[in-house]
Residue frames as qw, qx, qy, qz and C-alpha x, y, z in Angstrom:
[[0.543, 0.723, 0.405, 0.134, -24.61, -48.86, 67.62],
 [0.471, 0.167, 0.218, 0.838, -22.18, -46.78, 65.59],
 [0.105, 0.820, 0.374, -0.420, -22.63, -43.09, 65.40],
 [0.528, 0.755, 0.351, 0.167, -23.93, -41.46, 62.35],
 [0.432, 0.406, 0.281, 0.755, -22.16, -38.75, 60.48],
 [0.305, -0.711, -0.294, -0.561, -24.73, -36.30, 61.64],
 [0.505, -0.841, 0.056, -0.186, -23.75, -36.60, 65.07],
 [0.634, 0.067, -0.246, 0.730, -20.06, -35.76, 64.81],
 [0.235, -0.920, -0.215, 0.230, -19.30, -32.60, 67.26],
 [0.671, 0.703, -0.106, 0.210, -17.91, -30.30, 66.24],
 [0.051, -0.855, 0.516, 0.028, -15.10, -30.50, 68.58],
 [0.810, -0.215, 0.532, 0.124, -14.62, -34.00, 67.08],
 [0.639, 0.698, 0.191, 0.259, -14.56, -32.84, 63.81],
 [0.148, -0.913, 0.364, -0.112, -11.93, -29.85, 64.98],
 [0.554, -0.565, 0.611, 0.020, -9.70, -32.64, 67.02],
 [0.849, 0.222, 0.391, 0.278, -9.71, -35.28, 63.66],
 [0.719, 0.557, 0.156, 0.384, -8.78, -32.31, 61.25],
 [0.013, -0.880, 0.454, -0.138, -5.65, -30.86, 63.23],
 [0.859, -0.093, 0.503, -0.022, -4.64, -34.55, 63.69],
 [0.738, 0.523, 0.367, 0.218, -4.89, -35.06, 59.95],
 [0.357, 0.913, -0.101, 0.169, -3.43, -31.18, 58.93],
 [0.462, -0.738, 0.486, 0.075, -0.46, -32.36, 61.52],
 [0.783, 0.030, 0.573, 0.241, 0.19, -35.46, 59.30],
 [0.394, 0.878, 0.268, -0.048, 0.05, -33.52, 56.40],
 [0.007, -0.890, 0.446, 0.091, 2.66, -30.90, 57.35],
 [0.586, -0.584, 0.547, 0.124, 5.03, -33.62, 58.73],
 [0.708, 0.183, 0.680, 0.056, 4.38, -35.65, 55.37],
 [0.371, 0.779, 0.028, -0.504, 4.68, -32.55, 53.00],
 [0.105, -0.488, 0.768, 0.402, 7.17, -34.88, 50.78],
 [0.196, 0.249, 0.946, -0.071, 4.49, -36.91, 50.25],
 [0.250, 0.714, 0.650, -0.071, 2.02, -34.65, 49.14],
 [0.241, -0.311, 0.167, 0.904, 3.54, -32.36, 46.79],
 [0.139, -0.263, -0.533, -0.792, 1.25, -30.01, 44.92],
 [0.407, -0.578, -0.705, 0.057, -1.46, -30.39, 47.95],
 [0.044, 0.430, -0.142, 0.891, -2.64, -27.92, 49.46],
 [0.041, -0.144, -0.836, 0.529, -4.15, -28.30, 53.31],
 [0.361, 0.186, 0.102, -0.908, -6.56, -25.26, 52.94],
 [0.446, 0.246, -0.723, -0.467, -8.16, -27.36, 49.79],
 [0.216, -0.187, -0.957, 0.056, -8.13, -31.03, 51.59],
 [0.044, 0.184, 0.679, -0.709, -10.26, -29.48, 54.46],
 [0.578, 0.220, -0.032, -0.785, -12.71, -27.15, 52.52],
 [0.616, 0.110, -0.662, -0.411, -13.28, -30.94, 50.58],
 [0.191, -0.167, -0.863, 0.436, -13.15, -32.79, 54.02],
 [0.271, 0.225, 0.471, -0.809, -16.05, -30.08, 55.52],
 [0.581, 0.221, -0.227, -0.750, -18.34, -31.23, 52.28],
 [0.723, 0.071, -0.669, -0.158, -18.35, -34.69, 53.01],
 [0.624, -0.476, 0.430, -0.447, -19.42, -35.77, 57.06],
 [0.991, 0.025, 0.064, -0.118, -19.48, -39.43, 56.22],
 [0.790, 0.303, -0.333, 0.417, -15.57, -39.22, 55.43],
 [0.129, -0.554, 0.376, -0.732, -14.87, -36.91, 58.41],
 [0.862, -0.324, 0.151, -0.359, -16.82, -39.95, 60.54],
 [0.966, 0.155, -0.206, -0.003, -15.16, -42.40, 58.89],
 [0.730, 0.392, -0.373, 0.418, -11.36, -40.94, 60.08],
 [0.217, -0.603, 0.405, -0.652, -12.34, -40.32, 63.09],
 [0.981, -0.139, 0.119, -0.058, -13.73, -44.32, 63.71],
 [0.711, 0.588, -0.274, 0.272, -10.22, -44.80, 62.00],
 [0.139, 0.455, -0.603, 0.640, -8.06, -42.74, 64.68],
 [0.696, -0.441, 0.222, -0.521, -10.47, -43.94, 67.63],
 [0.994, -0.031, 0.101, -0.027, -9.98, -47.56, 66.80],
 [0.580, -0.628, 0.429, 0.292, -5.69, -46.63, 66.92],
 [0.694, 0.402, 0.366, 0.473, -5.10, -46.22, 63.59],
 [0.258, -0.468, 0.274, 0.800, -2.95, -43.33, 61.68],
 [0.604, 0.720, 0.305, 0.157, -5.63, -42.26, 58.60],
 [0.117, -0.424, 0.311, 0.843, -3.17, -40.10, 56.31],
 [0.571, 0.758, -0.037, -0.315, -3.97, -38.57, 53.16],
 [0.648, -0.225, 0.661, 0.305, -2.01, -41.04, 50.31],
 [0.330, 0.294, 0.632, 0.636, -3.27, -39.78, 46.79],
 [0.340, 0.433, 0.336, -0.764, -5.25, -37.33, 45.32],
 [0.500, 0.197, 0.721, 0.437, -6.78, -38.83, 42.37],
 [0.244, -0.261, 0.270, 0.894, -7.10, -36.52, 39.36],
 [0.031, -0.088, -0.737, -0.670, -9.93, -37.98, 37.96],
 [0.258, -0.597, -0.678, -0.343, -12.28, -37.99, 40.16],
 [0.014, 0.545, -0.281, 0.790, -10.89, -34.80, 42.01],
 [0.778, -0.597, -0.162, -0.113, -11.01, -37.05, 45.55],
 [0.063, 0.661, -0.693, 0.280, -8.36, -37.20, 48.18],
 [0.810, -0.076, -0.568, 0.125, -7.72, -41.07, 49.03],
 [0.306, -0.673, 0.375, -0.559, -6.97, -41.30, 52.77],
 [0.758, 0.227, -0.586, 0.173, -5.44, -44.51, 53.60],
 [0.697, -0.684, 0.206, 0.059, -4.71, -46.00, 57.74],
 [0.457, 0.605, -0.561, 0.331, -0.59, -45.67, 57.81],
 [0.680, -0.598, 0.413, -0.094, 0.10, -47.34, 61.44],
 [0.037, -0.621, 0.781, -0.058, 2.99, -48.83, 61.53],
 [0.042, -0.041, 0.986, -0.159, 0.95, -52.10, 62.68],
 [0.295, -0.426, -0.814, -0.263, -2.52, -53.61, 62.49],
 [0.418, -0.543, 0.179, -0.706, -4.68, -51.24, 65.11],
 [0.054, -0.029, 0.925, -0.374, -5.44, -53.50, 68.35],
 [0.482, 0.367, 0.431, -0.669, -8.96, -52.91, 68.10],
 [0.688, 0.597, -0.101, -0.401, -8.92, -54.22, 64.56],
 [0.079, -0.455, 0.877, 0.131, -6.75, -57.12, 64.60],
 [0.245, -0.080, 0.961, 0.102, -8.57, -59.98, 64.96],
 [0.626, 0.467, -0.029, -0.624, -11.60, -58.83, 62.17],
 [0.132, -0.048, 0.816, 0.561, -12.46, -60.96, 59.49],
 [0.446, 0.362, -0.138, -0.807, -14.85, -59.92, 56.65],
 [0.472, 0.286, -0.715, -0.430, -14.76, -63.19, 55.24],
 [0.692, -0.326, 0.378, -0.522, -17.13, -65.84, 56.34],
 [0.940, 0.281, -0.193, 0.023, -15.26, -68.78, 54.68],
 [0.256, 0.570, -0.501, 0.599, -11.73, -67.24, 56.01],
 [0.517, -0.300, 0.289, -0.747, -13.67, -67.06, 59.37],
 [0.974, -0.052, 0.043, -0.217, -14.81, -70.72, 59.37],
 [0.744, 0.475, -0.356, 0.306, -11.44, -71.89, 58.27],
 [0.103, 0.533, -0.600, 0.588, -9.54, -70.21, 60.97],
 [0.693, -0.342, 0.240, -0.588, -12.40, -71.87, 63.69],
 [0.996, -0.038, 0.009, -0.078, -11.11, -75.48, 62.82],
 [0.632, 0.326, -0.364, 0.601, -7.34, -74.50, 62.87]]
């Protein structure tokens, strides 16, 4: 069973967002006008996205931060690997896709 939001530690929460503020720096062309301080204080008001990019990096993905959208004053946070994670390759969501692929 997946674990909840509620029972991130906090030295998982710590180890995702120096991960994330490392991508950040290295990426600072990418995120002009952004401020780190900012992402975080919005990252520490939301557990359920702080779960989510830590299932994200666990399962060998690379979440980055990829937008911040103006309108609804969110930061978008987007997996950047290079490749498909292993642990998340052979998913399908689709149960027609999924049947299809079982007879080929």
């Amino acid at each position: 069973m997946a674990k909840s939001s509620s029972k991130v530690s906090t030295q998982e929460k710590e180890e995702i967002l120096n991960i994330l503020k490392s991508r950040f720096e290295t990426n600072k062309q990418h995120h002009k006008g952004l401020e780190w301080d900012k992402i975080e204080e919005k990252l520490g008001e939301n557990p359920d996205k702080i779960w989510s990019l830590i299932q994200m990096e666990k399962t060998e993905g690379e979440p980055d931060l990829v937008k911040f959208d103006t309108k609804e004053k969110v930061y978008i946070f987007m997996d950047c690997s290079a490749e498909s994670p292993k642990g998340r390759r052979s998913i399908c969501y689709d149960r027609k896709a999924l049947d299809a692929r079982k007879q080929h």
